[in-house]
C-alpha positions in Angstrom: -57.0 518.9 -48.0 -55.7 518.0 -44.8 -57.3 521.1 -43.0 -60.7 520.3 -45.2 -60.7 516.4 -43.3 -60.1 517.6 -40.4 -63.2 520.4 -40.0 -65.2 517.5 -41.8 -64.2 514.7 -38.6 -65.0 517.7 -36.4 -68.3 518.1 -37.6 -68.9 514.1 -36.9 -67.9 514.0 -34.1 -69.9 517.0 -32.9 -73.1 515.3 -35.0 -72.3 512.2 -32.6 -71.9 513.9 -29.2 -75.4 515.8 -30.4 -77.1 512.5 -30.7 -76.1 510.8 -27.7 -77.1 514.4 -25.8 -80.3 513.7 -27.5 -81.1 510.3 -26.3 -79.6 511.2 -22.7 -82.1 513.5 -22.5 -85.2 512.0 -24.1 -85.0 509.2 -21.9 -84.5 506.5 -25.0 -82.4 504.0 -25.9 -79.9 504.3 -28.8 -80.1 500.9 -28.7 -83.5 500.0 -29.3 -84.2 498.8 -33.3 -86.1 502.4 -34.1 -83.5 504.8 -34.2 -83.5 507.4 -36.3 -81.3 505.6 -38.7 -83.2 502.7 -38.9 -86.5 505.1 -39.4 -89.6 505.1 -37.3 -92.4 503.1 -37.2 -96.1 503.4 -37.8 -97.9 503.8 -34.6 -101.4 502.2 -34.4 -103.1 503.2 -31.3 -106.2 500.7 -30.1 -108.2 501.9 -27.1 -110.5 499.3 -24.4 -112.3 499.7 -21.4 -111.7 497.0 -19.2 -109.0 496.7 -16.8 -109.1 493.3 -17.0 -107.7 493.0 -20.6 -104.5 495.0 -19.6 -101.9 492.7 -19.5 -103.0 490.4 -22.2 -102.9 493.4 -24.4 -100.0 494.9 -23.3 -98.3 491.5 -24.0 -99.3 491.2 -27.5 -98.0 495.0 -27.9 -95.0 493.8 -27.0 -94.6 490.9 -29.0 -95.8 492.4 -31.8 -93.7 495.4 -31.7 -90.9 493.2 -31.5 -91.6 491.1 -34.6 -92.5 493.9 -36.8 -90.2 496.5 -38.5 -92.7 498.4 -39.8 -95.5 499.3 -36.6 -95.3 500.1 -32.9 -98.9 499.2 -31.0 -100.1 502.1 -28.7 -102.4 500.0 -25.9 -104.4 503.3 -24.3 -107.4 502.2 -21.6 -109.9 505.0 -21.5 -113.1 505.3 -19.8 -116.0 503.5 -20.9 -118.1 506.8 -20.4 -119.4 508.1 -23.4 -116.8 505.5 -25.0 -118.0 506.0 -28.8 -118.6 510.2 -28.3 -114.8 509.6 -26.8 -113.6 508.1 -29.9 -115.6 510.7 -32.4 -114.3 513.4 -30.5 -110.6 512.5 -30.9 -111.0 511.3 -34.5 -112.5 514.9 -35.7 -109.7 516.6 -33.8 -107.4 513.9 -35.1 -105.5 514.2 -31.5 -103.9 511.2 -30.5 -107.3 508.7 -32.1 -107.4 505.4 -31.9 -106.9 503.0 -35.2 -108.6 500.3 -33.2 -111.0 500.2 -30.4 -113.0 497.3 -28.6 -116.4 497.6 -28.6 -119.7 495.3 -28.0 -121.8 494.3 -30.3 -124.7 496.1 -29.4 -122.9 499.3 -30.7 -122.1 498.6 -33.9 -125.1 500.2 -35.8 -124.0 503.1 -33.8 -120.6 503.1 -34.8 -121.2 502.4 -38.2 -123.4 505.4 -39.3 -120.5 507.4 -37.3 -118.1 506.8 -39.6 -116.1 504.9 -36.9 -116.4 501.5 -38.2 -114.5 500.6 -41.4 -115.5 497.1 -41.7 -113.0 494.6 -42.8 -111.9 493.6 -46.6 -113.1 490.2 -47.1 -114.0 489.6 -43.9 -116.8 487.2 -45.0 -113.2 484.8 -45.4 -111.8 485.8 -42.2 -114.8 485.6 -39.6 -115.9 481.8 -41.1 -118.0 479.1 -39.4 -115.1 476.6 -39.2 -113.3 479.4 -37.0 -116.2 481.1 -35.3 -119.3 480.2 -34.1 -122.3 481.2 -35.6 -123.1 483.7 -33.0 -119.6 485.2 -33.4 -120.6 485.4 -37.0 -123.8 487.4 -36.5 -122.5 489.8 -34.0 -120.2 491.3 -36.0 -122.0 491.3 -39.2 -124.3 494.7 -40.2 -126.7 494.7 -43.4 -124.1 491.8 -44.8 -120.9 493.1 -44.0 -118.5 492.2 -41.2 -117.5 495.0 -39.8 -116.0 493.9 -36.7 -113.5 491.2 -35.2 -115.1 488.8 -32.6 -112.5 489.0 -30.1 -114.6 487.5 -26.9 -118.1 486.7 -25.1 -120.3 486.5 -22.0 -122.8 484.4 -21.9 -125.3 482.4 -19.3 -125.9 478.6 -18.8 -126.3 476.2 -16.0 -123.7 475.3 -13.0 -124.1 473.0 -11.0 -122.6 471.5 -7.5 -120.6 468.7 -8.9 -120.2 467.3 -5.4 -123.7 466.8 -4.4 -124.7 465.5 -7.5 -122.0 462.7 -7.0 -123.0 462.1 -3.3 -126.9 461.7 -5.3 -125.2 459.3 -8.2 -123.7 456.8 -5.6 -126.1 457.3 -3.5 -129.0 456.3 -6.1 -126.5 453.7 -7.3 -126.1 452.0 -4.1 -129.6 451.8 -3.3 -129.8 450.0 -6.8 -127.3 447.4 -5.8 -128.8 447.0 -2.7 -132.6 446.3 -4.5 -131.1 444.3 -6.4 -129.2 442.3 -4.0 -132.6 441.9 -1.9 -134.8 440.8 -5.3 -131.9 438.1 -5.2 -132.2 437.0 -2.1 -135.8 436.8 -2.2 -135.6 434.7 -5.0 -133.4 431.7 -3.2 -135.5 431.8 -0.9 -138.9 431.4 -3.1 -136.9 428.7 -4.6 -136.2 426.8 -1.6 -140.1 425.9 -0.7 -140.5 422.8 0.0 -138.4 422.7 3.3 -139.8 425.9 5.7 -136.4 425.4 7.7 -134.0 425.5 5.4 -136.1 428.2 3.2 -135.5 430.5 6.3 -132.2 429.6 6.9 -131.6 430.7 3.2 -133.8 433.8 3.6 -131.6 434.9 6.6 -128.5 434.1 5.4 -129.0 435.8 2.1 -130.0 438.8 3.6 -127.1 438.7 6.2 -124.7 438.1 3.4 -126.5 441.5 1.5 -126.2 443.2 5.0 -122.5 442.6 4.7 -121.3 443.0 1.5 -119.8 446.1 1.1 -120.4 447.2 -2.9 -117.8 448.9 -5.3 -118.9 451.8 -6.9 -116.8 452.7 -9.2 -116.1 456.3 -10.7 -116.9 455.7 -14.0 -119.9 454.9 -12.9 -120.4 457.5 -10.6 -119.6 460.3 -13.8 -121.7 458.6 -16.0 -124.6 458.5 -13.6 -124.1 462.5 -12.8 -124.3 463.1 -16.3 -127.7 461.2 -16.7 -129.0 463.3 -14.1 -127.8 466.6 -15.8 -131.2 468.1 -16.7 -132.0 467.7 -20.2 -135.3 470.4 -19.6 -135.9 472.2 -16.9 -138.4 470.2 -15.3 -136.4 467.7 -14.2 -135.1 470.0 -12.0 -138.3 470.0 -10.4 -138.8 466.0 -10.4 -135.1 466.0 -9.0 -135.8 468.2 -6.5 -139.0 466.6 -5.7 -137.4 463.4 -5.0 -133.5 465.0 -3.3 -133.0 464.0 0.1 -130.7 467.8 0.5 -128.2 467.9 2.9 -128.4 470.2 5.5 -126.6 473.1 4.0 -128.9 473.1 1.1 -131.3 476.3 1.3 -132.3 475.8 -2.6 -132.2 473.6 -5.3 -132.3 475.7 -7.9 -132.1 479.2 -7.7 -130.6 482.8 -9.9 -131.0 486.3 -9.9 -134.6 486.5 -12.0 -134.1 490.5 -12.0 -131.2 490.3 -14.2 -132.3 489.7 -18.0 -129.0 488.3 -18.5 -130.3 485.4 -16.4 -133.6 485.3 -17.3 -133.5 485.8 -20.9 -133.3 481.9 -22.2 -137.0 481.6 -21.2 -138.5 482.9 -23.9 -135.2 483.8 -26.1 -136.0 480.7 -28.3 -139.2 482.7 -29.4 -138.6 486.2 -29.3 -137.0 487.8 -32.6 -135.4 491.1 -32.6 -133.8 492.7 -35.7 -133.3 488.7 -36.9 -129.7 486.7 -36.9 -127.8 489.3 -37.0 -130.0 492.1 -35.0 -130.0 494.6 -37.4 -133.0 494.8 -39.3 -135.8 496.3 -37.8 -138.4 494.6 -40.3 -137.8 491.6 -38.0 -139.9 492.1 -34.5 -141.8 489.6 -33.0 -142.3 489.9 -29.1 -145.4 489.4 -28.8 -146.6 485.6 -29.5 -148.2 482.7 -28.2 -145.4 480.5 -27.7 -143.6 483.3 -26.2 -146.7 483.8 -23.5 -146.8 480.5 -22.9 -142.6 480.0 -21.9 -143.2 483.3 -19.4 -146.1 481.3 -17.9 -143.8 478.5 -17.1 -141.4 481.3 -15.7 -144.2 482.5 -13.8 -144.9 478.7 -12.3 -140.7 478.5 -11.5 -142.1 480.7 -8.4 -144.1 478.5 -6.7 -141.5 475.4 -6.7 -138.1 477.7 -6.3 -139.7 480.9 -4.6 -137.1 483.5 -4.9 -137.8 487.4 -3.3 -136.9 489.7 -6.2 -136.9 492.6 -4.4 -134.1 491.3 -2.0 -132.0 488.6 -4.9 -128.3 489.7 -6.5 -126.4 487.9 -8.5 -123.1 488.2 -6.5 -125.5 487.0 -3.5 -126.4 484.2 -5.8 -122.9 482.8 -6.6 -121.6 483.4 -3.2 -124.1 481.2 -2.2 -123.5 478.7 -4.5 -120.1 478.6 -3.6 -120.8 477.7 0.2 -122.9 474.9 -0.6 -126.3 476.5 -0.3 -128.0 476.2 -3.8 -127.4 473.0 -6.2 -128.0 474.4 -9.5 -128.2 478.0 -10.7 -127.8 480.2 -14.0 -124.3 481.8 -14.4 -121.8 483.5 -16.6 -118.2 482.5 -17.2 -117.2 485.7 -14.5 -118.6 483.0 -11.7 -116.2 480.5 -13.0 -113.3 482.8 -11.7 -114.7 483.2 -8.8 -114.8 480.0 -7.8 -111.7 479.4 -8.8 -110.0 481.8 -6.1 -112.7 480.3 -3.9 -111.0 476.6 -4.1 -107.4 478.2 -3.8 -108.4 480.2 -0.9 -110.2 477.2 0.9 -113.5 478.8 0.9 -115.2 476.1 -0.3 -114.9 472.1 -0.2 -116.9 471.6 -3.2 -115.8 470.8 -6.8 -118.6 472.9 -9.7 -119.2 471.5 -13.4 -121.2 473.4 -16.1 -124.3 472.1 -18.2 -125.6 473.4 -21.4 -128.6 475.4 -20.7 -131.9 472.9 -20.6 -134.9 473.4 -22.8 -137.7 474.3 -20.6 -140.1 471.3 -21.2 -140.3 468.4 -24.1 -142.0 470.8 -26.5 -140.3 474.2 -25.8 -136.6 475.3 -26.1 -134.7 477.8 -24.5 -131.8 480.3 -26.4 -129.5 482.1 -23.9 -128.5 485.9 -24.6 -125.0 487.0 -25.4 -122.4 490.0 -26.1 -119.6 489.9 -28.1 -116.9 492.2 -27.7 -115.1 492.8 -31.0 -112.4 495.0 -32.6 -113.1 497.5 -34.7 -111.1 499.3 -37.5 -111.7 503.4 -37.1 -113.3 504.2 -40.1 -111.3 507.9 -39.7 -108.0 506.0 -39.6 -104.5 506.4 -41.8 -103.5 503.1 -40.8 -105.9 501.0 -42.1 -104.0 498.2 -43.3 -101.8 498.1 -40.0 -104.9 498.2 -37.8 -106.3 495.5 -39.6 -103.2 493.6 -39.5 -102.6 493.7 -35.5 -106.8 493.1 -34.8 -106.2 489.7 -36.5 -103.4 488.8 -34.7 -104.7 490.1 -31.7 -107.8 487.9 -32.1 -107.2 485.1 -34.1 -103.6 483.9 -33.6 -102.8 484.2 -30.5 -106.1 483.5 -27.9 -104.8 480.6 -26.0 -103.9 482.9 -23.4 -106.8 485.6 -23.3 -108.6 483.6 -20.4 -105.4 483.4 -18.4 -104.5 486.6 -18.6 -107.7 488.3 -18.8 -110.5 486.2 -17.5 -112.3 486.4 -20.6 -113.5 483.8 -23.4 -112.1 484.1 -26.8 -114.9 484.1 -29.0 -113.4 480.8 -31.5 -113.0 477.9 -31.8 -110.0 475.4 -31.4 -108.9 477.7 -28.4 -107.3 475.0 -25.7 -108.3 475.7 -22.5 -107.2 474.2 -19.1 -111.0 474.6 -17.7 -112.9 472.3 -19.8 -115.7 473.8 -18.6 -115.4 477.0 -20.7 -115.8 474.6 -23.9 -119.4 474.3 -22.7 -119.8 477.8 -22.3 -118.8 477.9 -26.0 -121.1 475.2 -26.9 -124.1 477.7 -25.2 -122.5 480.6 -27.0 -122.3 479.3 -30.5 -126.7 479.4 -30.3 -127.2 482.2 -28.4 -129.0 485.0 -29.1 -126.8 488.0 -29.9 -127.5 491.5 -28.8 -129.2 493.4 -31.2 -127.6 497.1 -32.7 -130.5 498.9 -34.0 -130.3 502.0 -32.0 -134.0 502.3 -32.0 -134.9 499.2 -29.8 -131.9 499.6 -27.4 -134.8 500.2 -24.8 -135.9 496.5 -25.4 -133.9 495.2 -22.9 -134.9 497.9 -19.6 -139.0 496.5 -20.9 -138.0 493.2 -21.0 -136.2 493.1 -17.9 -139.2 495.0 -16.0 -142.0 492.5 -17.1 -139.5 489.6 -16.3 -139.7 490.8 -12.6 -143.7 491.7 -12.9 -144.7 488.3 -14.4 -142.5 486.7 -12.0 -144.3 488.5 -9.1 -147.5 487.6 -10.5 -148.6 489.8 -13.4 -150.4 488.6 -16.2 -148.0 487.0 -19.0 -150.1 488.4 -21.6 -150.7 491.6 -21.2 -147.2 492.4 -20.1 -145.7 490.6 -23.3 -148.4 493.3 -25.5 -147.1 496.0 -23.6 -143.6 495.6 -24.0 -144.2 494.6 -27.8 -146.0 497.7 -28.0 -143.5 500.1 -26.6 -141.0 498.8 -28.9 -142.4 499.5 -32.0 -144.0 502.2 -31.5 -140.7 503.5 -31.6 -139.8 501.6 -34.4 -142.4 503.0 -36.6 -142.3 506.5 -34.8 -146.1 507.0 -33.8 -148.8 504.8 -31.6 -148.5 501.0 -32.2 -151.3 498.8 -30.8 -151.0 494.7 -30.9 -154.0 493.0 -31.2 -154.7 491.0 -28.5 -153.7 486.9 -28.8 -156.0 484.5 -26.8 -154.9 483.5 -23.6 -152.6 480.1 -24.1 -153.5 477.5 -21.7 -151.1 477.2 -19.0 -149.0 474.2 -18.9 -148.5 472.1 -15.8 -144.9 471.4 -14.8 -145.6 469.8 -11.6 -143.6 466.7 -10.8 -146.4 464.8 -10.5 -147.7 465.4 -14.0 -143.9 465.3 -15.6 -143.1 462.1 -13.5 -146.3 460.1 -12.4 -144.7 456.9 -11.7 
């Protein structure tokens, strides 16, 4: 028995000294929690394509891997080449796939008739307008079903130098006072008549005490006054600028890149259906209206009161020259809010920025900004399922108070806190944007719209470039010649300050 013990030890201790030769050489820890007696973990791998999102994914790995006992998160960034072809590829070979991928909305549709989109169980519970905006909502959802977590956007709206608009508010407010001040003064002295000598000596001594008084402007007063100036539609950009005595570093009041659709696109977004809500059904196509014509001919007007080259205008040019002072309002996405940022710690620039929700255009006509979602999407050709599921909610409804921090980007939610309140109007803009559509066959849409943008801007007719665009697109909807019939000519509306502001 003795002997019988003693082989048994032996072999323990050799099992023992085999394990820790093991480890030694595999370069892990015997004392991390998945050792081989505690059994290993599910992997779930999720792939991206931005840089950006590194470490705020890599930190909710970690987290993650730390709370659960059961799955170990596999962060991979891979190439946005190809990205979808990428992700096929793998799953067919079933060679290191992802579970979970983030995608943008557009690509959906796409991904869907792959195979590579499960969609999400319930999901109609999860993605819900008390916790997403209604944009969110649509982005994610194809022919009824969610299929997709909305995990952040980019969208456009109006900045604005929050430093000359103060300098205008007390400014304005001063020469108020002032008026007023004088109407007094005026007044004793009608009042003092019947003596010519002591109605002067009133006159002049009024005005010397309004000469001398020195008036306190407060900065309540100030903000509230900046925030009545705020354009409501874009034409009173025009009667502001008509009346704005710029200071001397001001080359524009109001300028953008109009080559970018991104930037152009709330012009005639609040009249220009493609695919409906959600952008997915391609029964839905209207391009080609009256109302639609007559918000580029406004667009086409913008050029003779903010004349902007389009050949030689970039948006990076744009926002640098925002930054130094040069423009007072332009059209933006949340990226330029990061950029100013570093601008202000750097001491680049000496002025402070605010953000506006985008204007209509005039009394009568709106305007609906364009936007993309990037979501997270459960591989329809994953074993995991339930574990990829699991970590895309956390990863995207939990625990987003850090996302723009650590990433730069927007969490597409609500009840996010942010330190910048300014991203909460971004959010405001987002929730009635115009998502980007996912039929596959109008993906062109955007290259057409953004070429008659810049032709109407440069003088084309409105028109006949809205037919042509309209035309292209569903011909190849419908797969064979379309023709529109051609709409009468809307009158033109005048947006001069003049008309908008006569007094």
């Amino acid at each position: 028995m003795k002997l019988r013990f003693k082989i048994i030890s032996v072999l323990m201790i050799a099992f023992v000294f085999g394990l820790c030769v093991y480890y030694a050489f595999s370069g892990q820890s015997s004392l991390k929690k998945e050792s081989i007696f505690a059994g290993s973990k599910t992997t779930v791998r999720i792939w991206y394509t931005d840089s950006a999102l590194t470490d705020y994914i890599n930190s909710k790995a970690v987290a993650y891997n730390e709370s659960s006992k059961n799955v170990r998160i596999e962060p991979t960034l891979v190439s946005g080449l190809e990205y979808l072809e990428a992700i096929n590829k793998a799953s067919l070979s079933e060679e290191n796939y992802p579970d979970l991928y983030i995608i943008t909305n557009d690509s959906l549709e796409k991904a869907y008739l792959s195979g590579l989109a499960a969609g999400i169980e319930n999901g109609e519970l999860i993605i819900n307008d008390e916790d997403y905006p209604t944009a969110a909502i649509n982005a994610v959802t194809y022919n009824g079903k969610i299929i997709g977590y909305p995990l952040y956007f980019e969208t456009s709206t109006l900045l604005y130098n929050k430093t000359y608009l103060e300098d205008e508010a007390r400014t304005r407010i001063q020469a108020e006072i002032d008026a007023a001040a004088g109407e007094e003064a005026q007044a004793a002295a009608d009042a003092m008549e019947e003596s010519a000598d002591a109605a002067d000596t009133a006159s002049s001594e009024a005005v010397e005490e309004v000469s001398t008084e020195e008036s306190e402007i407060t900065q309540a007063e100030i903000d509230a006054r900046v925030k009545s100036m705020l354009p409501a539609k874009l034409t009173d950009i025009l009667v502001f600028a008509d009346a704005y005595n710029a200071p001397e570093a001001v080359e524009a009041v109001f300028k953008w890149d109009v080559n970018d659709i991104f930037y152009n696109y709330f012009f005639a977004g609040g009249y220009i259906n493609i695919g409906g809500a959600a952008g997915d059904d391609n029964s839905q196509i209207n391009i080609y209206n009256s109302d639609a014509i007559t918000c580029m001919k406004i667009y086409q007007q913008m050029n003779q009161f903010f004349a902007i080259d389009s050949e030689n205008v970039t948006y990076d040019g744009v926002i640098d020259d925002f930054i130094n002072g040069k423009i007072v309002f332009t059209v933006a996405t949340t990226d330029a809010l990061t950029t100013i940022k570093k601008a202000q710690e750097e001491g680049l620039t000496q002025y402070e920025f605010g953000v506006a929700k985008m204007p209509s255009l005039t009394e009568d006509y709106r305007t609906r900004t364009m936007s993309v979602t990037n979501c997270l999407v459960i591989n329809g050709f994953s074993e995991h399922y339930v574990e990829a599921n699991q970590f895309a909610r956390y990863l995207s409804s939990d625990y987003t108070d850090d996302l723009y921090s650590k990433s730069g980007k927007v969490a597409a939610r609500y009840n996010v806190v942010h330190e910048n309140t300014n991203l909460d109007t971004f959010l405001e803009v987002y929730a009635t944007s115009v998502p980007l559509p996912k039929m596959i066959n109008t993906s062109d849409f955007w290259i057409q719209m953004e070429i008659a943008f810049t032709k109407i801007w440069d003088g084309e007719d409105a028109n006949s470039t809205l037919k042509e665009v309209s035309e292209k697109v569903m011909t190849q909807i419908k797969g064979e010649q379309y023709t529109e019939e051609t709409l009468p000519d809307p009158e033109a509306i005048d947006i001069t300050p003049q008309s908008i502001n006569p007094d």
